[in-house]
NUDREN-318448 format. One record per residue (C-alpha): residue in three letters; y, z, x. Coordinates in nm, 4 decimals. Each point is the difference from the previous one (the first is absolute). Layout:
<pts>
ALA Y Z X
...
</pts>
This chain:
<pts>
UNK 0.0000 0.0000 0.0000
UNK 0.3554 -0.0788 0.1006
UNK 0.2533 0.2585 0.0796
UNK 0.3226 -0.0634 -0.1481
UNK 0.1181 0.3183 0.2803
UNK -0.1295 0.0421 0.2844
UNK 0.0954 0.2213 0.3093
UNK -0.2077 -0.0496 0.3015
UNK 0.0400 0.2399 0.3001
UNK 0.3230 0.0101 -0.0587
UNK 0.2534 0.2458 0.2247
UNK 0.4112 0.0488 -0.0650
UNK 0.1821 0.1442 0.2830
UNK 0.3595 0.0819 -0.0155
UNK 0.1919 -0.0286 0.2965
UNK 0.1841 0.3449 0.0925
UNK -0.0627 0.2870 0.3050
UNK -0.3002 0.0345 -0.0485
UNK -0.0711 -0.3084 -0.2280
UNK -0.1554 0.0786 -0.3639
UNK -0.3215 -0.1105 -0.0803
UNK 0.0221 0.0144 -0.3958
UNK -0.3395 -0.2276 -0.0289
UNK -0.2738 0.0279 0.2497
UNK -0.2820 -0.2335 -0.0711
UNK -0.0229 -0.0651 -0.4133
UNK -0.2550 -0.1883 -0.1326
UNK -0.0097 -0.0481 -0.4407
UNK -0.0583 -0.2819 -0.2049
UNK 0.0677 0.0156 -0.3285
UNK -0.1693 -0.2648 -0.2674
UNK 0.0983 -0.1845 -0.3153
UNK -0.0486 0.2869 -0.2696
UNK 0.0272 0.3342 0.2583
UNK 0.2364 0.2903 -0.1557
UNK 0.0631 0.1583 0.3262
UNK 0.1700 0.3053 0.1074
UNK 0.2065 0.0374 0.3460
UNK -0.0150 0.4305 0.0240
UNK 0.1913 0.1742 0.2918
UNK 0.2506 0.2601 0.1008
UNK 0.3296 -0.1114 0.1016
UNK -0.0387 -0.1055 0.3280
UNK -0.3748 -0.1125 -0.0396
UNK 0.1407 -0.4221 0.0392
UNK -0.0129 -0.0914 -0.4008
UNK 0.3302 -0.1243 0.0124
UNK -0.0406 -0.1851 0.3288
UNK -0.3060 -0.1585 -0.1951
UNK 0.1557 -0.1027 -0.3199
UNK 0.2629 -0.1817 0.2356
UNK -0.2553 -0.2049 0.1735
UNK -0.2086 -0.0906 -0.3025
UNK 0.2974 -0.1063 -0.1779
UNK 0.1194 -0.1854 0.2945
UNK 0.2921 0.1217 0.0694
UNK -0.0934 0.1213 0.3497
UNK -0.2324 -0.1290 0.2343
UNK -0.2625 0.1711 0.1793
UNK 0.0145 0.0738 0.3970
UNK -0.3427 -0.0703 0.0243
UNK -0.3075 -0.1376 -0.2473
UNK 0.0196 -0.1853 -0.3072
UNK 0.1452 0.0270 -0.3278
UNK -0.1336 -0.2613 -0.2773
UNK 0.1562 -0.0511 -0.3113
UNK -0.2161 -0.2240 -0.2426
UNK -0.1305 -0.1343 0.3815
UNK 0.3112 -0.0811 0.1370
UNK 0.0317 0.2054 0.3245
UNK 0.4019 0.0897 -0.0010
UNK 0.0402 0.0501 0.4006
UNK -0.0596 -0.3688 0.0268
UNK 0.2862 -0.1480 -0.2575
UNK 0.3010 -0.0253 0.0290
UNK 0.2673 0.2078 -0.1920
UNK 0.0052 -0.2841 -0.2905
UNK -0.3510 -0.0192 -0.0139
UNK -0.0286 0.3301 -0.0387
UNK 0.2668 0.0194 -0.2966
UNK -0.1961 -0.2258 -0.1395
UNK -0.3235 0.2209 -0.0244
UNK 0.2354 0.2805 -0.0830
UNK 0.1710 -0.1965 -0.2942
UNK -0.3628 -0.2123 -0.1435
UNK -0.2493 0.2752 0.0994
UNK 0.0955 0.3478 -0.0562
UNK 0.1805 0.2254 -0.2093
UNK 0.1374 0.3252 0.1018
UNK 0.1093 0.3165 -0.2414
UNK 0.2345 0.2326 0.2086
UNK 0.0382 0.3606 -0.1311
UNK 0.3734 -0.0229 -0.0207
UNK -0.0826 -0.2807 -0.2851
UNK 0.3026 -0.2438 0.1760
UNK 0.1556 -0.0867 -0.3190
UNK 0.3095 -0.2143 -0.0508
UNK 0.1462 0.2896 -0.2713
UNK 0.2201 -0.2366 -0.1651
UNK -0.2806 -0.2656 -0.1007
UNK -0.2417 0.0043 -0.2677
UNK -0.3564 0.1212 0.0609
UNK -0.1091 -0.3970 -0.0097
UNK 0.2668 -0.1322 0.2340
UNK -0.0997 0.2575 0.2775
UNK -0.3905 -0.1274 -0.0690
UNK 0.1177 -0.3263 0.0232
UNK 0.1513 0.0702 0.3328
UNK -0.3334 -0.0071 0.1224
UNK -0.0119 -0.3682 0.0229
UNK 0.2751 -0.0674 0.0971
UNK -0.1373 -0.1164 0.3731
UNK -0.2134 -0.2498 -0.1689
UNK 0.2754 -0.2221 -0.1289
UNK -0.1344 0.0116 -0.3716
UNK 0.1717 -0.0950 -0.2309
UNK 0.2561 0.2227 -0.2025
UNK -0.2393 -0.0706 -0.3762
UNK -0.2882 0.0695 0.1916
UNK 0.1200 0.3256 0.1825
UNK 0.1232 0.1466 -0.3718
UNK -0.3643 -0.1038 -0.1167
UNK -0.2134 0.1618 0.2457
UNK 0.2340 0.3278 0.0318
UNK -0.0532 0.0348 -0.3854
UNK -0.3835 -0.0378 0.0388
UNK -0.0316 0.2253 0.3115
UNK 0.2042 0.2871 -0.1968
UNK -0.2194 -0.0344 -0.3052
UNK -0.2662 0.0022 0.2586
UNK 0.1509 0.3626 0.0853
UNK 0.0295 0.1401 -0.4022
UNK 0.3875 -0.0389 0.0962
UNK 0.0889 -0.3641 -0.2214
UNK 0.1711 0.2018 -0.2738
UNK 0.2804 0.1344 0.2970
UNK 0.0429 -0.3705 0.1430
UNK 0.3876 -0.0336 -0.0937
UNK 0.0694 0.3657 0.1248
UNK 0.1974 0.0569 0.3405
UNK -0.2077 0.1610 0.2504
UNK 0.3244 0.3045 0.0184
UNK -0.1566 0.0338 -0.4221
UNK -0.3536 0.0567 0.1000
UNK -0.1878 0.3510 0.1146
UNK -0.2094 0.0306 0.3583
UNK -0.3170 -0.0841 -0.2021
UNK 0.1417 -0.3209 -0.1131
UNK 0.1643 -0.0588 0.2865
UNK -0.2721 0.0090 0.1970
UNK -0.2185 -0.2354 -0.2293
UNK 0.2827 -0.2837 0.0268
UNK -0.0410 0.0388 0.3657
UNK -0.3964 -0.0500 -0.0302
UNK 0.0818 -0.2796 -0.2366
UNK 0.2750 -0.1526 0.2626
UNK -0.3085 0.0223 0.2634
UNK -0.2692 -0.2022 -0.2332
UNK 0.1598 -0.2317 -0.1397
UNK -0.0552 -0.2299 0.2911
UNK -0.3480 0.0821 -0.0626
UNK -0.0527 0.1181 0.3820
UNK -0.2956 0.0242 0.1753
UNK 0.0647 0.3347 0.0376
UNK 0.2200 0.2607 -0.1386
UNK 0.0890 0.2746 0.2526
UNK 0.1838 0.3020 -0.1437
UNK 0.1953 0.2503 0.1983
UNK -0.0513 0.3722 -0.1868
UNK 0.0398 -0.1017 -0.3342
UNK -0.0530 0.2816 -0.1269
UNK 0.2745 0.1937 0.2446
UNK 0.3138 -0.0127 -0.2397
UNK -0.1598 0.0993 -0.2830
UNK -0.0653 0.2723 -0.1871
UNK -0.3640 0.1221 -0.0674
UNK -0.0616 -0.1940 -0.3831
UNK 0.2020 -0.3087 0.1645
UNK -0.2465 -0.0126 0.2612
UNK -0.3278 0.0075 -0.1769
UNK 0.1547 -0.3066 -0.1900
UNK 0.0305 -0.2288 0.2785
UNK -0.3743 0.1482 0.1742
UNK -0.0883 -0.1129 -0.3134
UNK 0.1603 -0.3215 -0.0404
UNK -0.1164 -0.0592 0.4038
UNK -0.3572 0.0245 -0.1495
UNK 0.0358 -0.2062 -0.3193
UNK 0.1669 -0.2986 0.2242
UNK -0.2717 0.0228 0.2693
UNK -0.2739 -0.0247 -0.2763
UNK 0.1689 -0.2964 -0.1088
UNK -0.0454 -0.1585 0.3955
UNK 0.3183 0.1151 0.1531
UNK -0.0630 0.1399 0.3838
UNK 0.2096 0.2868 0.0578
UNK 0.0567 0.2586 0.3213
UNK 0.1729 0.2717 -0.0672
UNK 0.1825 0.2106 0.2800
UNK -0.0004 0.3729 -0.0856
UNK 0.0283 0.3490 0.1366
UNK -0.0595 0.1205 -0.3447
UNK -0.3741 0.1188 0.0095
UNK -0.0737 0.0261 -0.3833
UNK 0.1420 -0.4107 0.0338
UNK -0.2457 -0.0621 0.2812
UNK -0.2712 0.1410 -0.1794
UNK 0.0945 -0.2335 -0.2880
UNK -0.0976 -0.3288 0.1354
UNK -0.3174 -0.1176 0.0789
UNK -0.0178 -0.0245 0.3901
UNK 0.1794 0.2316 0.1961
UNK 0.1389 -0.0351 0.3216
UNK 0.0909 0.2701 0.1978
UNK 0.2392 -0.0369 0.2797
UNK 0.0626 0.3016 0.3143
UNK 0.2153 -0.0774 0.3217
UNK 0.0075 -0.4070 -0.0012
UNK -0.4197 0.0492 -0.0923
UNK -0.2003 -0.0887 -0.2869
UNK -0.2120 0.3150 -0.0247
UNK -0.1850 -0.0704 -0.3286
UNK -0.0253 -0.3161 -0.2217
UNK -0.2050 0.0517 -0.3517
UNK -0.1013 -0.3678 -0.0088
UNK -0.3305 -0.0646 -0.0578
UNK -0.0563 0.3790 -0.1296
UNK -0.2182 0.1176 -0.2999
</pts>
């Protein structure tokens, strides 16, 4: 089977006296269908990971694949490219443009693609339905609560219908009943054949999703895949 992410042996140093090794020798793959968790403590290299697997750094040493392209060997456009066609990201301060309706910040989401305006309007409507949030389309983001907030931002991250959707503590502005609603809504998309990682320190989050990874000092120190 494919991976549509893949780290292989992969190290980030920082430079600095003495240098910062915040990766030292990952290896993961994640397949079409995983719900994966990313566990650490602060400091344990999850954030160093989600930047690499959503290309926006680029490893010292190893390989990062995403949907088989290995980003150390394109260029910057290239890899905007892969960014923009093959992945979606869901950062936990939402990144909402406050003054725009729920639809035109999901629509924002293809923007990269050159689509066309029609088609942009279509597919954000259909990605928010997709997240039980179509009846708060026309609403500016400022109008909507953290919950809903947060489920235009997984909507914004679909509706390019991404490889894979990687999602940075969603959970971590919420409060508790907030948060059960989007582990919840994290499970009913993946049953429906959307691949998502989630990054977490949250343990009871972790816990949620049906492979964990756990993460300690740049190392991968346990990884549920394959377990009972």
């Amino acid at each position: 089977m494919t991976a549509v992410l893949e780290l292989r042996d992969v190290r980030k140093v920082y430079p600095g006296t003495p240098p910062v090794e915040s990766l030292r020798g990952v290896t993961l793959a994640v397949h079409q269908g995983d719900l994966v968790a990313v566990a650490g403590p602060s400091g344990s290299g999850k954030t160093t990971l989600l930047n690499l697997a959503a290309g926006l750094d680029r490893p010292s040493s190893g390989s990062v694949r995403i949907a088989g392209e290995p980003v150390e060997r394109l260029s910057d456009r290239q890899l905007s490219g892969v960014r923009a066609h093959r992945l979606g990201v869901v950062f936990q301060q939402f990144v909402l443009l406050e003054r725009l309706t729920a639809a035109d910040n999901v629509a924002t989401g293809l923007l990269y693609r050159g689509v066309p305006a029609g088609e942009r309007r279509a597919a954000a409507h259909e990605a928010l339905d997709r997240v039980g949030l179509g009846h708060r389309a026309g609403f500016p983001a400022a109008h909507l609560s953290g919950g809903e907030r947060q489920r235009v931002a997984i909507a914004r991250a679909l509706v390019g219908r991404p490889a894979v959707v990687l999602a940075d503590e969603p959970t971590g502005n919420l409060d508790s009943a907030a948060g059960e609603g989007v582990v919840a809504l994290l499970h009913e998309l993946n049953a429906d054949g959307v691949t998502i990682v989630v990054i977490t320190h949250d343990a009871q989050v972790a816990g949620a999703m049906r492979r964990r990874i756990d993460l300690r000092d740049g190392l991968v120190v346990r990884d549920t895949a394959g377990a009972a």
